[in-house]
N, C-alpha and C positions, 0 to 999 in steps of 0.2 A: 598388188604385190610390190608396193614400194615403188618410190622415184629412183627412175636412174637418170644416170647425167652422161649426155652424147658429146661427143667434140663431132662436130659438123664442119666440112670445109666448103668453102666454096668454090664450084664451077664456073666459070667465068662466059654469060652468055657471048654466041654467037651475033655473027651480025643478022641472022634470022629471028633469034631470040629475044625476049623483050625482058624475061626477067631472067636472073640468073638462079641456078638451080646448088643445091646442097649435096654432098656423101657425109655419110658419117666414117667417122675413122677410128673414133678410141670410143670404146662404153667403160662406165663406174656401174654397173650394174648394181641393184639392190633388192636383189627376193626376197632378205628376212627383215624388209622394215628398219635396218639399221639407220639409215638416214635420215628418213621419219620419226623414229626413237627420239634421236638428239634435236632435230628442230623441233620436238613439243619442247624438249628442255630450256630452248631459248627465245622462243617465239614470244614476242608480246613486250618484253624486255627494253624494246629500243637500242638495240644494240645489231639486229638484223635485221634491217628494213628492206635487204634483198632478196634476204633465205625466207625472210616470214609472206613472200610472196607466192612460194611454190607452192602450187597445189598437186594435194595428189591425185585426183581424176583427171588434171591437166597439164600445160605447158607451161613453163618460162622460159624466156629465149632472154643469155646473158652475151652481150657483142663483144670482141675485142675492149672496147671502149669501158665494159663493168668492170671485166674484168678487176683490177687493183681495189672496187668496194666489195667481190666477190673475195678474193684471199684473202682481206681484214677479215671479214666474217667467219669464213673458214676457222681463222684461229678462235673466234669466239666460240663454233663447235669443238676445238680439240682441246679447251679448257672444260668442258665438260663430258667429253668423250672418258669413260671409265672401261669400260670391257676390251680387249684386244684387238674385235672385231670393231669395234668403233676409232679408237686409235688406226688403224689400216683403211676405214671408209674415209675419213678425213684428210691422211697422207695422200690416198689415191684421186681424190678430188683436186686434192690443191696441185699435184702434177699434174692432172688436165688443165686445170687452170691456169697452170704457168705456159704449157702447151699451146694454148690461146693465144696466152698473152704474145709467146712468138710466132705468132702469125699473124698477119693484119686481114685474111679471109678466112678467118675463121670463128664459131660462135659456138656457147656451150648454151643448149636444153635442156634441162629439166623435165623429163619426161614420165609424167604419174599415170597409171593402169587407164 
């Protein structure tokens, strides 16, 4: 049922802790495949070497640091974004991502069924 994309923040371990742990905080939710729709559109292209990485029975985890080759891409989907539903999957992506971007613990997944 489609990827969706989590804004994750992070918790900052303790001095008991060894790793530090994740919440999520904003979902892009995607039940009708709209996402998936558009990266068939552009996959393969060279032009999305980060989007063409999601899968949808899995993860991609994009850090702070992708972020800015994540929004590039982004607009490669809203130039071929046509339906209204796709225009709004793309605006709402790229506010997580700018979300992100002002955060320095925080990280967007990619998260397919």
């Amino acid at each position: 049922m489609g990827v969706d994309a989590v804004l994750y923040r992070q918790v900052r371990a303790g001095p008991v802790r060894r790793r530090p742990s994740y919440v999520s905080t904003d979902v892009v939710a995607d039940p009708h495949d709209v996402l998936l729709d558009l990266l068939k559109r552009v996959r393969g292209g060279g032009r999305t070497p980060l989007l063409d990485r999601i899968d949808p029975l899995g993860e991609l985890v994009v850090d702070v640091e992708g972020v800015p080759q994540l929004l590039v891409e982004l607009r490669c989907l809203a130039e071929v974004a046509r339906a209204p539903a796709e225009v709004d999957q793309v605006r709402r992506l790229d506010l997580l991502a700018r979300r992100c971007q002002n955060s320095r613990d925080a990280e967007i997944r990619f998260e397919g069924d």
